[in-house]
Wavefront OBJ file of the C-alpha trace (Angstrom):
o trace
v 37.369 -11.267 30.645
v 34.245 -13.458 32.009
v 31.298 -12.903 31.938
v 28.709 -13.212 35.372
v 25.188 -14.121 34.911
v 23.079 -13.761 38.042
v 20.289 -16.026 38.107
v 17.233 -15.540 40.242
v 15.786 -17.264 42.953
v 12.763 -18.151 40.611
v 14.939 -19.387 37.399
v 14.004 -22.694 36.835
v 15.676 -23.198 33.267
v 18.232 -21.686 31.120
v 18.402 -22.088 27.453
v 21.843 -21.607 25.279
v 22.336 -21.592 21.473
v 24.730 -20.486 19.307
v 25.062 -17.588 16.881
v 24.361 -16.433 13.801
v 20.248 -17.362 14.502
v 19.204 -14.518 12.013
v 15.661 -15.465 11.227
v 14.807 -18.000 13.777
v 12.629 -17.700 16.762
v 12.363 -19.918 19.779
v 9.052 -22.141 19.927
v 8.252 -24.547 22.644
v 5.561 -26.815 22.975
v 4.374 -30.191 25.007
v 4.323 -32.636 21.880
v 7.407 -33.285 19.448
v 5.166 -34.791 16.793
v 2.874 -30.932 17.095
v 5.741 -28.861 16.627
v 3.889 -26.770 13.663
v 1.609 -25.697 16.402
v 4.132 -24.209 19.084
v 4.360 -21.223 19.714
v 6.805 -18.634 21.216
v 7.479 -18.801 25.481
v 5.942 -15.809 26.742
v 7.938 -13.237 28.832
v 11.612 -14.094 27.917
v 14.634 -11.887 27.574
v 17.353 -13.066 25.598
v 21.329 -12.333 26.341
v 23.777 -12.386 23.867
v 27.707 -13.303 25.212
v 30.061 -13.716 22.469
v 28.775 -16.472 19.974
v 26.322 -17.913 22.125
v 22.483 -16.299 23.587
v 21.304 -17.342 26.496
v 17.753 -17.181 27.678
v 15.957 -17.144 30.714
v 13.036 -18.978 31.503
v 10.956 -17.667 34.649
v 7.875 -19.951 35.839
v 5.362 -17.469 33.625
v 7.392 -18.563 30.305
v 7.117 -22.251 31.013
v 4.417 -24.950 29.598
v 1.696 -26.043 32.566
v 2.175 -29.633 31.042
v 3.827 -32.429 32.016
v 6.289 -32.076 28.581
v 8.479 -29.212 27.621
v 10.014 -29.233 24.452
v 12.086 -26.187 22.882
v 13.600 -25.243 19.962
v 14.368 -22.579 17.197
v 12.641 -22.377 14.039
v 13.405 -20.698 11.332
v 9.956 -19.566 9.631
v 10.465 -18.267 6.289
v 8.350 -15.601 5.328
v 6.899 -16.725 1.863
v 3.334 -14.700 1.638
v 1.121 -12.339 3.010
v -1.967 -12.316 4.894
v -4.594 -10.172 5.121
v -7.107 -10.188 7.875
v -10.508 -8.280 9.049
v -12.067 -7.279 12.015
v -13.867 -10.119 12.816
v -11.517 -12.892 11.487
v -8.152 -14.228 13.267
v -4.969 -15.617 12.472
v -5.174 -19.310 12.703
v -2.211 -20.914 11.683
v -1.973 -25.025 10.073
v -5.648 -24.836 8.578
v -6.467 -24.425 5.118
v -7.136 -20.427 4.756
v -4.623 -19.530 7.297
v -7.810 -17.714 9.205
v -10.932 -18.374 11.664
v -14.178 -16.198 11.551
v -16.364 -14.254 9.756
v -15.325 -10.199 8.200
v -17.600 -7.673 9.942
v -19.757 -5.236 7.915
v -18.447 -1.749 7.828
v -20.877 0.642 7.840
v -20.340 4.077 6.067
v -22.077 5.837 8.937
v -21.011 4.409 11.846
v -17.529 3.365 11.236
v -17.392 6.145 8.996
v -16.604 3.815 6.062
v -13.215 2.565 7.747
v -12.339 -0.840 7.140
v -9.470 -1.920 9.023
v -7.132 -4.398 7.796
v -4.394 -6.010 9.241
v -1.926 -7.214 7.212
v 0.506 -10.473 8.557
v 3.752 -11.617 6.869
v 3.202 -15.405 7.231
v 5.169 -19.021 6.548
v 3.646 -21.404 4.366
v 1.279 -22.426 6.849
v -0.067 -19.076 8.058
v 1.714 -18.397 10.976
v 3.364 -15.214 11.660
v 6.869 -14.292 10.702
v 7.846 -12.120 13.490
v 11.310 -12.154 12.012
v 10.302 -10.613 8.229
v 12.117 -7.249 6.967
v 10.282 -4.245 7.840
v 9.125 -3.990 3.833
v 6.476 -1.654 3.042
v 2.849 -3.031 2.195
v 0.618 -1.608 -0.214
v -2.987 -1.611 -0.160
v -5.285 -1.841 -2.591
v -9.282 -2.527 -3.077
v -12.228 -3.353 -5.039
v -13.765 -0.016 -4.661
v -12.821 2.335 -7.079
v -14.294 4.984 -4.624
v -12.245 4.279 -1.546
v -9.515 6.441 0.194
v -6.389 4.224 0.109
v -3.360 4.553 2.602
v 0.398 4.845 1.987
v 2.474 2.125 2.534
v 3.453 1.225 5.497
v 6.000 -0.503 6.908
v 5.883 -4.276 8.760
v 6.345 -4.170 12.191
v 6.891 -7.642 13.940
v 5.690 -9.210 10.938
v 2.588 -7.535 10.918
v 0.880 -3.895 10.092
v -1.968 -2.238 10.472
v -3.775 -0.422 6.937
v -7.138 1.925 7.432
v -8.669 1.922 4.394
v -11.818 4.292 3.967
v -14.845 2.897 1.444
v -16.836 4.797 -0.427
v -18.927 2.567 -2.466
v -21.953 0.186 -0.692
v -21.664 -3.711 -1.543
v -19.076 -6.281 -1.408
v -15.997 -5.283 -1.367
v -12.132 -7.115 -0.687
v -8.889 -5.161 0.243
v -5.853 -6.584 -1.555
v -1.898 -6.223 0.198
v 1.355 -6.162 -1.912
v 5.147 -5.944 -0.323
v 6.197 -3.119 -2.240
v 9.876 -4.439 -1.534
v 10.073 -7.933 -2.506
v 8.254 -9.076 -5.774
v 8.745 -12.509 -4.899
v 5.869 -12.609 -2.327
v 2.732 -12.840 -3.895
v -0.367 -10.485 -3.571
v -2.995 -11.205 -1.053
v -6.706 -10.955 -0.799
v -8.655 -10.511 2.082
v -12.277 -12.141 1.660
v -15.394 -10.331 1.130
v -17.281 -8.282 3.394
v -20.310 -5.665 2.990
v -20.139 -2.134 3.136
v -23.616 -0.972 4.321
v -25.025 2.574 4.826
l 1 2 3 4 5 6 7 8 9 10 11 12 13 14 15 16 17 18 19 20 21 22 23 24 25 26 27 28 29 30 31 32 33 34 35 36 37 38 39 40 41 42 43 44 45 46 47 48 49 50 51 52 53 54 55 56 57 58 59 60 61 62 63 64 65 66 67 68 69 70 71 72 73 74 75 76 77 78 79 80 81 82 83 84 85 86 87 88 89 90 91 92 93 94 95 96 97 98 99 100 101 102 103 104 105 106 107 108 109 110 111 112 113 114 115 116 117 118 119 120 121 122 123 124 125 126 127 128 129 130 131 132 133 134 135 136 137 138 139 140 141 142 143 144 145 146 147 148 149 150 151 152 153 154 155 156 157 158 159 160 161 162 163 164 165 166 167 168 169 170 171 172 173 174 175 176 177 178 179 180 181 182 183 184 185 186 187 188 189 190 191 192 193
């Protein structure tokens, strides 16, 4: 039996690969020699017909530059990263990270400290492919109300951890499920009245 695929008006580029892809995501980007720096098309639905996917590219998923390159990359989820409000993910620089942690104030946050926890390649960017393992957290303060694992969701999760103690403080993340990624730190940040 065939298979029909009806293409819209505004397609203006289908991609096909074969399968197994277990693990790899598709990246695009407008230089071939910046291809640790793509990133994945946005608003794309992906078919699956017998040993092949196809995807669809609309004109909201392509690159607004003159150069469109695509492939898939398999990103292997080797470590963990562990971010604050106030610091983002930036992938290909040396702490994997941009910005500074925000104080959390025991009165007006209530002593939460939220940290967000990313499975990440060896260049910090974000495995969306990585098992849903559980993460651990962990902290410097002795005093603080600590959460219970939690599972990855998209490579990523989400930890509230409530401090008790004023001073500096760091929240630490461990993948309860797979000893071979190592423990991460997050860096320093205040906890203030």
């Amino acid at each position: 039996m065939g298979v029909v695929n009806l293409v819209p008006t505004n397609a203006p580029l289908w991609l096909k690969w074969s399968i197994p892809d277990s693990g790899f995501a598709l990246l695009n980007g407008s230089k071939l020699e910046d291809i640790t720096n793509w990133t994945a098309p946005a608003n794309v639905t992906t078919l699956a017909q017998a040993t092949n996917k196809w995807t669809l590219l609309t004109p909201s998923a392509l690159l607004s530059t003159p150069n469109a390159y695509y492939a898939l990359v398999n990103r292997a989820y080797v470590k963990l990263q562990v971010l604050l409000p106030g610091e983002t993910n930036a992938p290909n620089t040396a702490t994997g990270k941009i910005g500074t942690p925000n104080s959390v104030s025991i009165n007006n946050d209530g002593g939460v400290a939220n940290a967000t926890i990313n499975a990440v390649d060896a260049t910090y960017h974000i495995v969306t492919t990585a098992p849903g393992d559980y993460i651990s957290v962990t902290t410097s303060d002795n005093n603080a109300g600590l959460p219970a694992p939690a599972r990855l969701v998209n490579g990523t999760v989400t930890e509230q951890v409530n401090m008790g103690t004023l001073g500096p403080a760091t929240i630490s993340a461990t993948d309860t499920n797979n000893v071979a990624i190592p423990q991460a730190t997050s860096a320093s940040f205040n906890v203030v009245p």
